[in-house]
C-alpha positions in Angstrom: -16.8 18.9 12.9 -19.9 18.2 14.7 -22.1 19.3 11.9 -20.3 17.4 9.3 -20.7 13.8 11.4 -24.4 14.6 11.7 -24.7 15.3 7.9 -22.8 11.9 7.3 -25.0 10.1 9.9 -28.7 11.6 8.1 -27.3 10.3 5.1 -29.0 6.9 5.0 -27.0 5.2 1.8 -23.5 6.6 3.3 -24.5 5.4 6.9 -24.8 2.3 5.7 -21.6 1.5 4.0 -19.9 3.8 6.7 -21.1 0.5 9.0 -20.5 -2.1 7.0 -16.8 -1.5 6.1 -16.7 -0.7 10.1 -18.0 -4.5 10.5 -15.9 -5.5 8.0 -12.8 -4.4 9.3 -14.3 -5.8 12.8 -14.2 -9.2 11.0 -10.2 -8.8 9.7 -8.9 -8.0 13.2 -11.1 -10.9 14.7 -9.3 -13.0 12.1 -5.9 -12.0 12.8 -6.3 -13.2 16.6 -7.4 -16.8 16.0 -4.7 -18.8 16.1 -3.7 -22.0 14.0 -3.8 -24.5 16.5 -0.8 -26.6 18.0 1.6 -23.2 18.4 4.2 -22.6 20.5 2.7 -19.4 21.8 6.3 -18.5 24.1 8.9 -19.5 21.2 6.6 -17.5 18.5 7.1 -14.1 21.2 10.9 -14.8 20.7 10.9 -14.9 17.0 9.4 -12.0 16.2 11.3 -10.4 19.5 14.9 -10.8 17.6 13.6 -10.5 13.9 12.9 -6.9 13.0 12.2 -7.8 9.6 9.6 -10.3 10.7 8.0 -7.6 12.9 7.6 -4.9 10.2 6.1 -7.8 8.4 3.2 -8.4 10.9 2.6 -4.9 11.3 1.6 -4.5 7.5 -0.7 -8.0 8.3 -2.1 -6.6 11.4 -0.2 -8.6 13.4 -1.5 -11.7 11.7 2.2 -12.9 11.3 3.0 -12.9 14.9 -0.2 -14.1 16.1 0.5 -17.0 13.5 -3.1 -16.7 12.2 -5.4 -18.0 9.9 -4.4 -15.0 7.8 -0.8 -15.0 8.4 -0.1 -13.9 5.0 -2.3 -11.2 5.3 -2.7 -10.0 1.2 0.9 -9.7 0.5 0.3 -12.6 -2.3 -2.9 -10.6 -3.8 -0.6 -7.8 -4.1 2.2 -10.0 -5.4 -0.4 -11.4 -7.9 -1.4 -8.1 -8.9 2.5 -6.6 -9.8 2.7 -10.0 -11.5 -0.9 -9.3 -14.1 0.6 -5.5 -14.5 3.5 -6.9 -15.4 2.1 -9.6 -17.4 -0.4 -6.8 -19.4 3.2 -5.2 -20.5 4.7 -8.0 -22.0 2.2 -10.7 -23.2 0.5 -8.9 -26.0 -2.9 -10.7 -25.4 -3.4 -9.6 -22.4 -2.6 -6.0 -23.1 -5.2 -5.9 -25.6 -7.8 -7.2 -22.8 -6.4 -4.2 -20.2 -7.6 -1.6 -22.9 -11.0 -3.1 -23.4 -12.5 -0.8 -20.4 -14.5 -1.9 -17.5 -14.9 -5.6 -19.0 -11.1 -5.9 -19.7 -10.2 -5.0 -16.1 -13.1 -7.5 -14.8 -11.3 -10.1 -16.7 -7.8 -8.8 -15.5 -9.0 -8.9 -11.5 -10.5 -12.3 -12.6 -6.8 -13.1 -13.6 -5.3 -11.9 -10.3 -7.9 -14.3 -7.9 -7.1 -17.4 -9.3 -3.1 -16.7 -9.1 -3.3 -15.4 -5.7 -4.2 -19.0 -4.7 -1.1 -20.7 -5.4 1.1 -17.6 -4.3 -0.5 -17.7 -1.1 0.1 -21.6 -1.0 4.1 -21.1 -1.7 4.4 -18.0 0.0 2.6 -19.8 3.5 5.1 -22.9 3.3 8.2 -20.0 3.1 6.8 -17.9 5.8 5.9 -21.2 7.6 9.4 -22.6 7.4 10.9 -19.4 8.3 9.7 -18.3 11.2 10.0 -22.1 12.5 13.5 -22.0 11.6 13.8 -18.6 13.8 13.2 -20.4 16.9 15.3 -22.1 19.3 12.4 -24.4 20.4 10.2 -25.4 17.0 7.1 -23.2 16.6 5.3 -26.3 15.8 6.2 -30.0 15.9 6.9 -32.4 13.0 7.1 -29.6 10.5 8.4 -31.9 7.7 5.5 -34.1 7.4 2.9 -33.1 5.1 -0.4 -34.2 6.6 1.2 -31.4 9.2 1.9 -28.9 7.4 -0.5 -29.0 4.5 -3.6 -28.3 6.1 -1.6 -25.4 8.1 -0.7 -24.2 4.3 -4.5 -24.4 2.6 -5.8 -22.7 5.8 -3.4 -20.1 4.7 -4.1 -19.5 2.0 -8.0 -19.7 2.5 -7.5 -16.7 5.0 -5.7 -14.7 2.3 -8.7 -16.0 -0.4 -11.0 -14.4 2.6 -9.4 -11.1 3.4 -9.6 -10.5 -1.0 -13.3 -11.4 -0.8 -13.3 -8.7 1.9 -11.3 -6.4 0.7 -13.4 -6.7 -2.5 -16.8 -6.5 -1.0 -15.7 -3.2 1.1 -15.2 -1.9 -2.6 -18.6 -2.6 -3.7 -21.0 -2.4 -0.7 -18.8 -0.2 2.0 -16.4 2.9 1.2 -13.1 3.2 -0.4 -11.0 0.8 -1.9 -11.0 -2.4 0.3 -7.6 -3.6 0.2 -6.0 0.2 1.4 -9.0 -0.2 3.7 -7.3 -3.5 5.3 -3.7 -2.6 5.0 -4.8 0.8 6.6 -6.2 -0.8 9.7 -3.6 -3.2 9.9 -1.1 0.0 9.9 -3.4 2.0 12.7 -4.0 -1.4 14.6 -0.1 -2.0 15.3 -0.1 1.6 16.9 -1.0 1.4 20.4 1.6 -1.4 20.8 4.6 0.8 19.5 3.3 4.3 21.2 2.5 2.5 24.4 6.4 1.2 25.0 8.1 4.1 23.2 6.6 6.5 26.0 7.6 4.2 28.7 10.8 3.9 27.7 10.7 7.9 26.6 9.8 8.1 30.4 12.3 6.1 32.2 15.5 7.0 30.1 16.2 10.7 29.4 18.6 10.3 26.8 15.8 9.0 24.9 13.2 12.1 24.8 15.1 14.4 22.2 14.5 11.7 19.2 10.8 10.8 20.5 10.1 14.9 20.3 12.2 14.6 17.0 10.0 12.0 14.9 6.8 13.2 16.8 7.2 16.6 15.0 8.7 14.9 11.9 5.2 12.9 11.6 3.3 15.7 11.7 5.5 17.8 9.1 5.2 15.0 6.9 1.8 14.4 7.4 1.2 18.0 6.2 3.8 17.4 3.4 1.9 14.1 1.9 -1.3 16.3 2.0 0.2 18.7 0.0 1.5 17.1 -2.6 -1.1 14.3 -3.0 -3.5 17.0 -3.7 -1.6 18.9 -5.6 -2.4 19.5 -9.2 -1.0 20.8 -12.4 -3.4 22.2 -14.9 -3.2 22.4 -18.0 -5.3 25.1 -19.7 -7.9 23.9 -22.5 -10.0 26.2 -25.1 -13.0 25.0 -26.5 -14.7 26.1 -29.4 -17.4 28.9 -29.0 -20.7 28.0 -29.7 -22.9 29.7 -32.3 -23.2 33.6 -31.4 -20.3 33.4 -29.2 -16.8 34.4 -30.5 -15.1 34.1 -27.5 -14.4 29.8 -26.7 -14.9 28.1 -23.3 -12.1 28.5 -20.9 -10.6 25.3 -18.9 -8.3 23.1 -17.6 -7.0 19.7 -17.4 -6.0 18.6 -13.5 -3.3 15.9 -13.6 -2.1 15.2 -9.9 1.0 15.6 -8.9 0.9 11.7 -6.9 -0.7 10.2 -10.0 0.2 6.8 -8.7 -1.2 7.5 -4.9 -0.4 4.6 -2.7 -0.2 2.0 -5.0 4.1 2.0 -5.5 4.6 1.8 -2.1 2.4 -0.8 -1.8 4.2 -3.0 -4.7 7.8 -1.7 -3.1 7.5 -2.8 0.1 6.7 -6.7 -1.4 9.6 -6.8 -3.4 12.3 -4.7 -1.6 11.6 -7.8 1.6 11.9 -10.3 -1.0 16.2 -10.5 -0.9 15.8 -10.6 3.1 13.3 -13.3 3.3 15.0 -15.4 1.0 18.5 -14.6 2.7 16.8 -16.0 6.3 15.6 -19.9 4.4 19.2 -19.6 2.8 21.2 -19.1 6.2 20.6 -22.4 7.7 21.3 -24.2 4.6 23.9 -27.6 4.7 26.8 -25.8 1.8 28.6 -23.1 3.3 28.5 -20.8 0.4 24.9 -21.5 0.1 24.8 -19.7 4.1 27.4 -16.9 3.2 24.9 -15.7 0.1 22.0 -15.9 2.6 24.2 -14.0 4.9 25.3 -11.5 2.7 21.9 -10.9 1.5 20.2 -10.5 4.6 23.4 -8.1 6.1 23.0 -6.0 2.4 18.9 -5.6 2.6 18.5 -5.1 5.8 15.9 -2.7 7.1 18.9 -1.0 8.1 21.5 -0.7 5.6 21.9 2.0 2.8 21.4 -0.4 -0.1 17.6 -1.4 1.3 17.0 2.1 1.0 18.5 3.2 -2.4 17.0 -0.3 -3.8 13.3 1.1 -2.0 13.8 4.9 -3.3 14.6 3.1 -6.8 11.8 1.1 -6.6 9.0 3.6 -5.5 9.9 5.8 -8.9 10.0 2.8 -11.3 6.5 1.5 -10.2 5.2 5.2 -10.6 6.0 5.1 -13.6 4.8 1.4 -14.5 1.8 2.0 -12.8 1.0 5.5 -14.5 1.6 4.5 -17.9 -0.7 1.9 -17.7 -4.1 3.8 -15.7 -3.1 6.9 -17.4 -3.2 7.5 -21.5 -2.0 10.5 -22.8 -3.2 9.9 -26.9 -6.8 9.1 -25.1 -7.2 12.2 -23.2 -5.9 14.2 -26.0 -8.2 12.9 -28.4 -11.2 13.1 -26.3 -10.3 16.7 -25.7 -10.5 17.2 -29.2 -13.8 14.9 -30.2 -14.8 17.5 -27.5 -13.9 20.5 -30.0 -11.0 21.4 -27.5 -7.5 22.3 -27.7 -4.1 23.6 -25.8 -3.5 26.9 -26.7 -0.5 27.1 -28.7 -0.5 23.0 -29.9 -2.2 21.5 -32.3 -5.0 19.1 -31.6 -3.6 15.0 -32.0 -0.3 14.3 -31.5 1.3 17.1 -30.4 -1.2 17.6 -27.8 -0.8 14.0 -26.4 3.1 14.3 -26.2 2.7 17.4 -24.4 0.6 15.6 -21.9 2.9 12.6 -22.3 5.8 15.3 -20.9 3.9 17.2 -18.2 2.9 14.0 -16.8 5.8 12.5 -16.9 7.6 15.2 -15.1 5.3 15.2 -12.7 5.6 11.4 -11.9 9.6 12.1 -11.5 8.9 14.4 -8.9 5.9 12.8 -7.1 7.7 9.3 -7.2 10.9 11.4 -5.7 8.7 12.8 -3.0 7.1 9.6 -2.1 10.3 7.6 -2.2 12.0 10.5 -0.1 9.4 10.2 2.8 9.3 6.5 2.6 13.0 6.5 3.2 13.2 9.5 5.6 12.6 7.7 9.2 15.3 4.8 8.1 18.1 7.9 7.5 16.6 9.8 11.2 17.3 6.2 12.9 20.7 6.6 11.4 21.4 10.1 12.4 20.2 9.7 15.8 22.4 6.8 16.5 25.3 8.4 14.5 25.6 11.9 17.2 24.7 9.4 20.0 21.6 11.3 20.6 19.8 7.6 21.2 17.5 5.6 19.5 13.5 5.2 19.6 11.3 3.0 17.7 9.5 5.0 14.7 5.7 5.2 15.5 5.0 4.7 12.4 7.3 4.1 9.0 7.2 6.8 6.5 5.8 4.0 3.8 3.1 2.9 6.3 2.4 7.2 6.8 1.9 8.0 2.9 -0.8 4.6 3.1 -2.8 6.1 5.8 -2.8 9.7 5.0 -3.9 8.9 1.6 -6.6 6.4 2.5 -8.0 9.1 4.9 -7.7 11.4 2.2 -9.4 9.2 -0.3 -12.0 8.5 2.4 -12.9 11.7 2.4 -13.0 12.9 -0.9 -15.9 10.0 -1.3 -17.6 10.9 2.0 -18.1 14.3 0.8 -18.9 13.1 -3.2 -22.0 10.8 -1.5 -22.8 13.7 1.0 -23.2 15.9 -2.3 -25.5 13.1 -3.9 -27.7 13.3 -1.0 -27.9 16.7 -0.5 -29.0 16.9 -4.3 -31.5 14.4 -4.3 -33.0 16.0 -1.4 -33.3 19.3 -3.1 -35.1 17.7 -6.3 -37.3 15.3 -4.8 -38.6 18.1 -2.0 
């Protein structure tokens, strides 16, 4: 382990963006502490003290959310601007047609995604605003009606979420990894210490509650091993190509598809959607008409966290964007043609069409089984908090949720995979310029 730091560290390129995305992340967490100014520090604490779904919020901003921070909104509307332009590339013909002009087409598509992340951010900043001010017996901060209040509280928003893309983006092209799972990771690591810390005290003081905090502590790490496995997981698909002159006998090969095609990206686009009904449900609960307050009611009650529903609707929704998201980074009728441009071919298909349906199939399998596998884990900890309750064994606050697990373990895995790519660059540049 030793060795391997000090080969990262005499690498002078991969130092470098080691640093930077260090600073960079630096920067975030400095962001998510300052404050916007005029609020009600004592009635915030007792928001987010009685509002579960408010606290799994802030943990996926850092804690931005219960700070009430200049990034409050963390990059949930990037995110939600992004779903929105995949989307968007499925059913508006024009811009599918600029998704499949290569690097320039997805320039133009992330060009797309800043300027609607703006206004997102600026509707999504007045909800979030509104609802945690409603939350509170004492108001969060005065005179929320007026807008010469709460607009500039909205645009500084929404600036912070502008400045955590144009970090997350610069982390992509100066530092290492991809900058957004960068951010959302170390907003998942940051909320740590605050949820291990009590857990063990309480662990400590009441008995009854050791045997689930031993439970989940080995859980995480069978998972952990679990998500490892799978996410690197291949199957391969074995490819001929044509012998050269002299040679009779053709090249042997393969073609790796992963078994997590998708990575982290459904959960990512799961978890904005599947707290949509619950957010909506809290604005809708203090509402004038009373069955305008039993829909907010019922809504909140069905989508809970908590409730069976929330987690079919999240298991549901994990597959479907593997799917979505597969079909669009991954083209079977490409790869089969450039395998046979490349005088290739699957044993036993012909090259063309057949080929590419075969791929088509093996992929697809493979995304109804990696989805299922994601989807399970991400759901896992919700049904061990049921169980423990159920045989009265007692409760303990998950350490970490199985969605915010599969982020970190495959941005560490990500992270190294292009530690040791730029650690094989510099060792072969050494070897040809000595």
């Amino acid at each position: 382990m030793l060795k391997y730091l000090q080969q990262i560290w005499s690498s002078k390129d991969l130092r470098k963006k080691i640093l930077f995305t260090l600073a960079m992340i630096v920067l975030y967490r400095v962001l998510t502490h300052i404050t916007i100014p005029g609020v009600n520090r004592e009635a915030l604490e007792y928001v987010f003290n009685k509002n579960s779904l408010l606290g799994a919020f802030s943990v996926l901003t850092g804690g931005g959310a219960e700070n009430f921070s200049i990034v409050l909104m963390g990059l949930s509307p990037y995110i939600n601007a992004s779903v929105i332009m995949q989307l968007l590339t499925v059913i508006v013909p024009r811009l599918e047609e600029i998704s499949k002009e290569g690097e320039s087409g997805r320039k133009t598509i992330n060009r797309y995604t800043r300027w609607l992340t703006f206004p997102l951010a600026l509707l999504q900043s007045f909800g979030m605003i509104t609802l945690i001010n409603s939350q509170a017996q004492v108001p969060i901060i005065e005179n929320i009606g007026d807008p010469t209040i709460v607009l500039p509280i909205m645009l500084t928003i929404s600036t912070g979420t502008v400045v955590l893309m144009w970090i997350g983006e610069i982390i992509t092209e100066h530092g290492i990894g991809n900058g957004t799972s960068i951010l959302i990771f170390a907003s998942i690591v940051a909320g740590l210490p605050g949820i291990v810390g009590p857990t063990l005290a309480l662990a400590s003081s009441e008995s009854e509650r050791l045997i689930p905090l031993v439970g989940i502590i080995l859980i995480t790490i069978i998972l952990c091993l679990l998500i490892v496995m799978f996410t690197e997981g291949q199957r391969r698909i074995p490819i001929t190509y044509a012998g050269q002159r002299g040679k009779a006998k053709g090249q042997q090969s393969f073609l790796p598809i992963r078994v997590n095609q998708a990575g982290m990206i459904p959960i990512i686009f799961a978890v904005s959607i599947v707290t949509f009904p619950s957010i909506i449900g809290q604005f809708l609960i203090y509402a004038d008409s009373q069955w305008v307050k039993d829909i907010g009611t019922f809504m909140t009650t069905v989508f809970n966290p908590g409730s069976w529903l929330y987690g079919v609707t999240f298991f549901l929704l994990i597959i479907g964007f593997t799917y979505f998201y597969v079909s669009i980074v991954f083209n079977e009728t490409q790869v089969a043609d450039n395998i046979q441009k490349r005088g290739g071919f699957v044993p036993g298909l012909r090259p063309g069409k057949e080929t590419a349906e075969y791929i088509g199939k093996v992929s697809n399998r493979l995304n109804l089984f990696g989805g299922s596998m994601v989807a399970f884990i991400a759901v896992l900890p919700l049904i061990l908090q049921s169980v423990f309750s159920s045989l009265d064994l007692g409760t303990i606050q998950v350490l970490i949720s199985g969605s915010g697990l599969i982020i970190v373990v495959g941005v560490v895995l990500d992270l190294v995979r292009q530690i040791n790519s730029q650690l094989l660059t510099h060792h072969y540049d050494r070897f040809y310029k000595g």
